[in-house]
C-alpha positions in Angstrom: -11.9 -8.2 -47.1 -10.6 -12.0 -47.1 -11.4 -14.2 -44.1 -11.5 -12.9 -40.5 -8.6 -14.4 -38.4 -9.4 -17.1 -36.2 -8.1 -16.1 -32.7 -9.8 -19.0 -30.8 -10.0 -22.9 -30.7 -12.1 -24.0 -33.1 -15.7 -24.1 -31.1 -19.0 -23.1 -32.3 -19.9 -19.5 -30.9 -23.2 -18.6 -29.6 -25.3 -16.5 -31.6 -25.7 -13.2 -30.3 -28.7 -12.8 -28.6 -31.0 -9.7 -27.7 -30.1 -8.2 -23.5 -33.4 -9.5 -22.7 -34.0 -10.4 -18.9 -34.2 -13.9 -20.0 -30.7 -13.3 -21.6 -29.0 -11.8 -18.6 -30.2 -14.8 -16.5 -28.6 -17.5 -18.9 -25.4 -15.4 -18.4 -25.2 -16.8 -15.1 -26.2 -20.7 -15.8 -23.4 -22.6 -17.5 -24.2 -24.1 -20.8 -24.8 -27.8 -19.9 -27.6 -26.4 -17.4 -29.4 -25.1 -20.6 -29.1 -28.2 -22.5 -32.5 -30.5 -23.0 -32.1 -33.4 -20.9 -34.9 -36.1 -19.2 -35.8 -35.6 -16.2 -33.9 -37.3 -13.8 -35.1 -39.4 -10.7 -34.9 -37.1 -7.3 -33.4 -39.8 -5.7 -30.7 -39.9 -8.2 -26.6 -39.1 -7.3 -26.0 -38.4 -11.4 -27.7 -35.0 -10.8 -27.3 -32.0 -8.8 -29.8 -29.3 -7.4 -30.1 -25.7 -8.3 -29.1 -23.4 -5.3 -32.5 -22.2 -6.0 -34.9 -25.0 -5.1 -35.2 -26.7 -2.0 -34.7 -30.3 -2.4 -36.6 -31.4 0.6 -39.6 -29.3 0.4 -40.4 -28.6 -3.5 -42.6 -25.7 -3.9 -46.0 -26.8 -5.4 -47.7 -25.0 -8.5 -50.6 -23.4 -7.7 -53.5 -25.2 -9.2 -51.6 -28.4 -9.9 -53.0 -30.6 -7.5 -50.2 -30.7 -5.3 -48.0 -31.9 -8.1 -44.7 -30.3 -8.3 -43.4 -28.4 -11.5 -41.7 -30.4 -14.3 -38.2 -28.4 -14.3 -35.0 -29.8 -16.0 -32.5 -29.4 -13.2 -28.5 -28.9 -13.8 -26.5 -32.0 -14.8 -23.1 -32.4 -12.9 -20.3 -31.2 -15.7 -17.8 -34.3 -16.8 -13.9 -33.1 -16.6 -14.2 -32.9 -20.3 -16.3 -30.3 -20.0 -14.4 -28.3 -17.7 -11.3 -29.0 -19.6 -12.9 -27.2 -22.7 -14.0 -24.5 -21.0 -10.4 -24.1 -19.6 -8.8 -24.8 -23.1 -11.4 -21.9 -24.3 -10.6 -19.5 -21.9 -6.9 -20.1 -22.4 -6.5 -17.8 -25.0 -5.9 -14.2 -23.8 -7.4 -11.0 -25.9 -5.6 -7.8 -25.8 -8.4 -6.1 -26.3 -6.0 -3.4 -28.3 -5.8 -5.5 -31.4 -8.4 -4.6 -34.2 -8.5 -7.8 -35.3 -10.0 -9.1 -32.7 -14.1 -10.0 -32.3 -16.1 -8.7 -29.8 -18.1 -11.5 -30.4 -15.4 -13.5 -29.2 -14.8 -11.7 -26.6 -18.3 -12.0 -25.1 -17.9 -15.4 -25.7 -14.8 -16.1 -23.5 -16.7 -14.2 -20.7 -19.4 -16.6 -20.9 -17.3 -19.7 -20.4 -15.2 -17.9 -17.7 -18.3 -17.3 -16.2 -19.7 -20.6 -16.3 -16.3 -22.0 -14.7 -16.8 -19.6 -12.4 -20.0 -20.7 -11.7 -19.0 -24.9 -11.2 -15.9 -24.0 -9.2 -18.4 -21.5 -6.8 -21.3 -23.9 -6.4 -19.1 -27.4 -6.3 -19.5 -29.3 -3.2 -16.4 -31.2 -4.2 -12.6 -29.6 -4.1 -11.8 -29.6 -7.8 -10.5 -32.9 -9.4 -6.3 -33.6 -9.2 -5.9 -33.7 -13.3 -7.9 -30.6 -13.2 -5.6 -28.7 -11.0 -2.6 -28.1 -13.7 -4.4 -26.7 -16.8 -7.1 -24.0 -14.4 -3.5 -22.6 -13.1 -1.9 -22.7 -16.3 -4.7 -20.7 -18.0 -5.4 -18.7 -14.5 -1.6 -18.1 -15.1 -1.6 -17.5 -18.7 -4.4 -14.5 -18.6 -3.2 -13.1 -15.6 0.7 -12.5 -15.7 1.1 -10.1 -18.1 3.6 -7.4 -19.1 1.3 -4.2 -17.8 1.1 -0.8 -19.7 4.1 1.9 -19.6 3.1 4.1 -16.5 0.7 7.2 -17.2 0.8 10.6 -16.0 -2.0 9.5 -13.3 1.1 8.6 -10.7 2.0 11.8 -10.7 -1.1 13.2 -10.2 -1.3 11.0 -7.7 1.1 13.2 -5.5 -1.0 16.1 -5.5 -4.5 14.4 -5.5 -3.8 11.6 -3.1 -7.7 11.1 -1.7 -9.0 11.5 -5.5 -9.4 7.9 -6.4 -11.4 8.6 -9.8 -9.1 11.6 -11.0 -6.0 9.0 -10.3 -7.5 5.4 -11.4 -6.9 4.3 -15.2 -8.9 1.2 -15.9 -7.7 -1.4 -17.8 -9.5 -2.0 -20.5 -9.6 -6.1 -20.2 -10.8 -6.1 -16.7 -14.2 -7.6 -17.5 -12.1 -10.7 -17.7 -9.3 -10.1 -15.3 -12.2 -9.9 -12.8 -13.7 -13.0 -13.2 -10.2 -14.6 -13.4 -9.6 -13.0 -10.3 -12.7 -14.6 -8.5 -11.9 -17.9 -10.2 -8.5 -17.7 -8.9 -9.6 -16.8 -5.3 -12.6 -19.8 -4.9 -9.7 -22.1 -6.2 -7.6 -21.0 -2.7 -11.0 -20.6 -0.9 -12.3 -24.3 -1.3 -9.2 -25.9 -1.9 -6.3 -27.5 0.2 -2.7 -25.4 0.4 -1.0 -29.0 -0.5 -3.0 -30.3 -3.0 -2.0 -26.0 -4.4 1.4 -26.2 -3.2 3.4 -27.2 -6.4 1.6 -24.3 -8.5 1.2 -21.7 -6.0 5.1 -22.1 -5.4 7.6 -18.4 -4.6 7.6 -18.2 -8.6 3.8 -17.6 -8.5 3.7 -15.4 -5.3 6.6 -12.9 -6.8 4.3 -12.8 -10.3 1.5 -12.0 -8.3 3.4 -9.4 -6.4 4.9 -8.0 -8.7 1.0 -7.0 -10.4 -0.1 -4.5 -7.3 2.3 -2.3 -9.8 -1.3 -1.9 -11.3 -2.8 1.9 -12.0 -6.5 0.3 -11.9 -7.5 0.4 -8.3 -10.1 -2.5 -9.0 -7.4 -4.8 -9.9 -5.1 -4.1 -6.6 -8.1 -4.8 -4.7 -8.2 -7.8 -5.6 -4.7 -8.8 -5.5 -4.9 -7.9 -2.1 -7.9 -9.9 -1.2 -5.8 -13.2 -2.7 -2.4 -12.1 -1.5 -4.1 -11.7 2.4 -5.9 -15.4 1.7 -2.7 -16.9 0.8 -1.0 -15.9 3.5 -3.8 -16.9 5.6 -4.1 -20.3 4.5 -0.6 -21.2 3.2 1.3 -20.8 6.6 4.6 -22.5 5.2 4.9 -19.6 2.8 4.7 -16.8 5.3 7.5 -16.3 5.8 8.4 -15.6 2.4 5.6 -13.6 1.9 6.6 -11.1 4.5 10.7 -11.3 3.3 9.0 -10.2 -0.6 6.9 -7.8 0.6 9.6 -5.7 3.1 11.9 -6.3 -0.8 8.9 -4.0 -2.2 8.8 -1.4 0.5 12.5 -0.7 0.8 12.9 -0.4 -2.8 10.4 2.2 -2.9 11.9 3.7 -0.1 15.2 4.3 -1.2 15.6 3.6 -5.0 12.6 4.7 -7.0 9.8 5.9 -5.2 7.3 4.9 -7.6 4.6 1.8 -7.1 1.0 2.0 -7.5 0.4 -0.4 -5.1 2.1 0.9 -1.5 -1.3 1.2 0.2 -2.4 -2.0 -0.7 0.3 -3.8 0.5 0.4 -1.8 4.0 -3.1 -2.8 4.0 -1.6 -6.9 3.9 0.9 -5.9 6.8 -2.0 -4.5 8.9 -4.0 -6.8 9.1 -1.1 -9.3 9.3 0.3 -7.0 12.5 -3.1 -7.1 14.0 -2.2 -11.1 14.5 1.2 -10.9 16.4 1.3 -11.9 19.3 3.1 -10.0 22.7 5.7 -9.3 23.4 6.6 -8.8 19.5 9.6 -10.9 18.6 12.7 -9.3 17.2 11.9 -9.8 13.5 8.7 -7.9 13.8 10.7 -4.7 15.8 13.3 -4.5 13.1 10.3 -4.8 10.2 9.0 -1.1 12.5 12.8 0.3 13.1 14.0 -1.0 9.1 11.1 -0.2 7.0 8.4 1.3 8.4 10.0 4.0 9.6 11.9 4.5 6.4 8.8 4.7 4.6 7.9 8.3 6.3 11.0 9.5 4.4 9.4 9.6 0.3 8.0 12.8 -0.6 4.6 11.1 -1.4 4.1 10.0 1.9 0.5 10.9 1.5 -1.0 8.6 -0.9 -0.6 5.5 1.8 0.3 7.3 5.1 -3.5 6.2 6.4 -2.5 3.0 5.9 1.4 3.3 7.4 0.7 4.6 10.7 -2.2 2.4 11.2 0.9 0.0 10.8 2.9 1.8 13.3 0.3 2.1 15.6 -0.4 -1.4 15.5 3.1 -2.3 17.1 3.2 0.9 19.5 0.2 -0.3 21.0 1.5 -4.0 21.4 4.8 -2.5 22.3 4.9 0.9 24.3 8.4 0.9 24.7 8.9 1.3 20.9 7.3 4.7 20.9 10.8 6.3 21.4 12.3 4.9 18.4 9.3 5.9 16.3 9.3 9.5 17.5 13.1 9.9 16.7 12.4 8.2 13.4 9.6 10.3 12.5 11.5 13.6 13.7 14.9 12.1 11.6 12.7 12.5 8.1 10.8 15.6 8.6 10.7 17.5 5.8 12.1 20.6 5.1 9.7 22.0 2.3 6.6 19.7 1.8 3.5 21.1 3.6 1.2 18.6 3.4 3.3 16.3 4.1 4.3 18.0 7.9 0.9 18.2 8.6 0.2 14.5 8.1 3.3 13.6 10.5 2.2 16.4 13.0 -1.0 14.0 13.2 0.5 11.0 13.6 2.8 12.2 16.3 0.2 13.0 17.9 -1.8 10.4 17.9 1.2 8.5 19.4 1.7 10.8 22.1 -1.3 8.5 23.9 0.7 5.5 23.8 3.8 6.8 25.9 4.4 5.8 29.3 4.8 8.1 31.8 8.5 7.1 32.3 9.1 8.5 28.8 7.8 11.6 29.1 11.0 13.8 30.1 12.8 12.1 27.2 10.5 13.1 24.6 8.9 16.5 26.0 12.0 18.6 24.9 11.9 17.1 21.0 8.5 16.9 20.0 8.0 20.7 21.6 10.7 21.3 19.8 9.4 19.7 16.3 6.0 21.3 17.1 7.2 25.0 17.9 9.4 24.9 14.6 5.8 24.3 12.8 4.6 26.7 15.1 6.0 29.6 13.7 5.9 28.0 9.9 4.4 30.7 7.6 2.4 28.2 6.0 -1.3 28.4 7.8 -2.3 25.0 7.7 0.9 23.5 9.1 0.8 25.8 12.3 -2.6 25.6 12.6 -1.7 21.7 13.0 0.9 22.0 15.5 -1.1 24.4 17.5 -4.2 22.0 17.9 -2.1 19.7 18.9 -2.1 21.4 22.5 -5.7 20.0 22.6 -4.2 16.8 23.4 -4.8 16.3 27.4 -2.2 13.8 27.0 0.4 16.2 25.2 -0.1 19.1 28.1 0.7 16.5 31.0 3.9 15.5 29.4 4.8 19.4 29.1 3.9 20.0 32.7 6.3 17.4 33.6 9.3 19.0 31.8 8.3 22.5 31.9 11.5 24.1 33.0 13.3 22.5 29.8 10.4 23.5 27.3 8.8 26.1 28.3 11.2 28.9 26.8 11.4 26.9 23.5 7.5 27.1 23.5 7.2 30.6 25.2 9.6 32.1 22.0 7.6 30.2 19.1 4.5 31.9 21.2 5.9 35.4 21.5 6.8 35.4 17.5 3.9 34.7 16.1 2.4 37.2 18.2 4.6 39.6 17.0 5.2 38.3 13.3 2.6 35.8 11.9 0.6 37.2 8.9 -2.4 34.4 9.4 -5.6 35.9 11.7 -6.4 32.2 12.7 -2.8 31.5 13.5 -2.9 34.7 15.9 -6.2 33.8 17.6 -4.8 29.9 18.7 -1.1 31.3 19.6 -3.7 33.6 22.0 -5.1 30.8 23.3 -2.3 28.8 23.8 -0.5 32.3 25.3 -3.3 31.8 28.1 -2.9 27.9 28.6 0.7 28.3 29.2 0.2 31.6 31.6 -2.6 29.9 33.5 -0.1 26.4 33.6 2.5 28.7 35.6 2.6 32.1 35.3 5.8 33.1 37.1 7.9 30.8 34.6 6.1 32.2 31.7 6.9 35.4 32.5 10.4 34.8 33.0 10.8 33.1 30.0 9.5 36.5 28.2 12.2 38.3 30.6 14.9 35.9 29.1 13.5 36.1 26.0 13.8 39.9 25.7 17.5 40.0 27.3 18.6 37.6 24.6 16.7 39.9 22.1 18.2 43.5 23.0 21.7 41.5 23.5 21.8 40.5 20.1 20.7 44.1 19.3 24.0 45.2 20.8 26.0 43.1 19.1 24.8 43.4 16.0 25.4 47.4 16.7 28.8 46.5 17.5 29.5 44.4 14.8 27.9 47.3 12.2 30.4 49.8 13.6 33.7 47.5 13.1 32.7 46.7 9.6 31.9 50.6 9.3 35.5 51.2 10.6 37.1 48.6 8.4 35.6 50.2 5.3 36.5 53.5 6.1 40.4 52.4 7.0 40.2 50.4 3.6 39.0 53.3 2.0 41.9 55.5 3.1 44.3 52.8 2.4 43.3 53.1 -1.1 44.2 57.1 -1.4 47.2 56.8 0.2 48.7 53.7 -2.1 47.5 55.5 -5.5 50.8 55.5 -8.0 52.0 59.2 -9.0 50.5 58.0 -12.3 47.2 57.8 -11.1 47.5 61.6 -9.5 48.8 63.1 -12.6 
């Protein structure tokens, strides 16, 4: 078969070794841990202690005479050692290529481990000349052209709260994750300027640009570092807001397709629950610009949890806003997308507790409006919707406030679905709500019906009317056309 391609710097690879209990534990313990050294003197700086023995107080074998166990304990690793680990773990497997060793690729999960393990457990920020080649390789293995999007997105549309039916996992992950983890103690335990020249806008657009992902484990943790930077590198915040908004509005009006959407509204909530009051006007265009926008995609549903948490988080710092987010809301309802109208119906509704009494006339007349068009809507779950939202003590005071102006928009949704809806459920709450509204105030209920049914037999009349003139203009066209026929035509 000839020789097997070398696809690592030349190091001597562990043997394999049996998944003993024994086995699994040196997993953990970097390699210079295991290595046969003296005994060094307690009172010694050359040495540190394991996280799992308590300097101070030693536990005592029983038996021993009080004499405490001989146990080799974890030498402090030089930078050569750390710089061979990182030259090791430099070298990125596809884990597509048959060529490759599996052997190998146990092996470079080992040493990513053990650096995982000194940068976790170091009481020190890691050295300057160290800084440069563990972003280089953290670089190198995670920026990477990602795979030609699946058929899972799609899915995605219809199966929105399926995570497992939509999640492809990549199949490199057992390294991505503890480059991932390495990456994240690195911004943990170390200062933003000592980072600063590496984690420059280059690095933060890269890493952006990854929550394109379709495995759910890897935007998690993007978003884990992506919140931390922004939490600890404060001269880059504004950028980082600026390339996120880029992401949002390019899904919302160019392609419409990013795996990462919810993860990234996720960021913006958390960062919104900082702001402080009143919002400044950056943060009210970032709601009126793109948040609002982002209602207007057909797959609304696979982040709209995390999207009007967003929007709720300014309404509540900003009453006054609810207006504009109402109108927005009502400006991209959609015309033929169910589940989509039933998500919005909730959401409006759970902003109908943030607005202010002086709002109320204002925005009675068109969310009764919006809510009696989905009312009468033949699909069962989307009236169902907008009829529980009449539960809403806070939705019937703003209608008693502005009853003369919606109470015969409400009173003719009511009356057709009595009359024309196929769905018994549907029929049993438009009921209900027939009895709120009477007991509300009868006398204008009643003549709203009156109203109603002079409109109805009115437009009876004319549509007599206008059956009769079309009637009489065939039947004069029909004569014209006996009278013009050519003596040809009677012969």
């Amino acid at each position: 078969m000839g020789e097997q391609k070398e696809l690592l710097p030349s190091t001597s690879l562990p043997k394999r070794i049996t998944m003993t209990l024994r086995s699994l534990f040196d997993q953990d313990v970097p390699s210079w841990s295991m290595q046969s050294s003296p005994i060094p003197s307690p009172c010694s700086s050359s040495c540190i202690s394991s996280p799992l023995i308590n300097k101070e107080s030693p536990r005592r074998r029983v038996g021993s005479g009080g004499k405490t166990p001989n146990s080799s304990l974890s030498p402090v690793p030089t930078n050569d050692d750390i710089l061979s680990l990182i030259s090791y773990c430099s070298f990125v497997f596809t884990f597509t290529d048959p060529a490759e060793s599996s052997s190998q690729q146990d092996s470079k999960r080992l040493k990513l481990n053990q650096l995982l393990y000194h940068i976790k457990y170091s009481r020190k920020p890691i050295d300057d000349e160290l800084v440069t080649p563990i972003m280089s390789m953290l670089s190198a293995n995670i920026f990477r052209p990602l795979p030609a999007p699946s058929h899972h997105l799609q899915l995605a549309l219809d199966l929105p709260d399926d995570e497992e039916t939509i999640a492809t996992a990549y199949p490199n992950w057992p390294h991505l994750q503890i480059v991932y983890n390495i990456l994240l103690r690195i911004i943990m335990n170390n200062d933003p300027e000592k980072l600063r020249p590496h984690v420059d806008r280059t690095f933060l657009l890269n890493l952006l640009a990854l929550f394109q992902s379709e495995d759910p484990r890897e935007r998690e943790s993007l978003k884990n570092i992506y919140h931390l930077i922004y939490s600890k590198f404060t001269f880059h915040r504004s950028f980082l807001r600026w390339s996120m908004n880029d992401v949002l509005l390019q899904y919302a009006f160019e392609c419409e397709r990013h795996c990462g959407i919810g993860e990234i509204l996720e960021i913006w909530g958390s960062i919104i629950n900082g702001f402080t009051v009143p919002l400044k006007k950056e943060h009210k265009l970032f709601l009126m610009r793109v948040l609002i926008p982002m209602h207007k995609p057909k797959c609304v549903a696979v982040y709209h949890k995390q999207l009007s948490y967003c929007v709720l988080q300014l309404v509540q710092k900003e009453p006054m806003l609810v207006g504009v987010v109402v109108r927005g809301i009502l400006r991209h309802w959609p015309m033929a997308n169910s589940q989509k109208e039933v998500l919005l119906i909730s959401e409006l509704e759970e902003l109908v507790d943030n607005i202010e009494p002086d709002q109320y006339r204002r925005l009675a007349l068109p969310l009764c409006t919006h809510f009696t068009r989905c009312m009468n809507s033949w699909n069962a779950q989307v009236a169902e919707q907008a009829l529980y939202v009449w539960n809403n003590e806070q939705f019937v005071k703003m209608v008693s406030l502005a009853m003369e102006e919606v109470f015969p928009i409400v009173v003719k949704g009511v009356e057709m679905n009595l009359k024309w809806h196929w769905s018994n459920s549907v029929m049993q709450l438009t009921e209900n709500l027939k009895e709120m509204l009477v007991e509300m105030d009868t006398v204008l209920y009643y003549k709203c019906v009156t109203e109603l049914n002079l409109r109805r037999s009115s437009a009876a009349e004319q549509a007599d009317r206008r059956k009769e003139r079309w009637e009489r203009i065939e039947s004069l066209a029909a004569g014209a056309t006996d009278t013009a026929r050519t003596p040809s035509d009677t012969i």
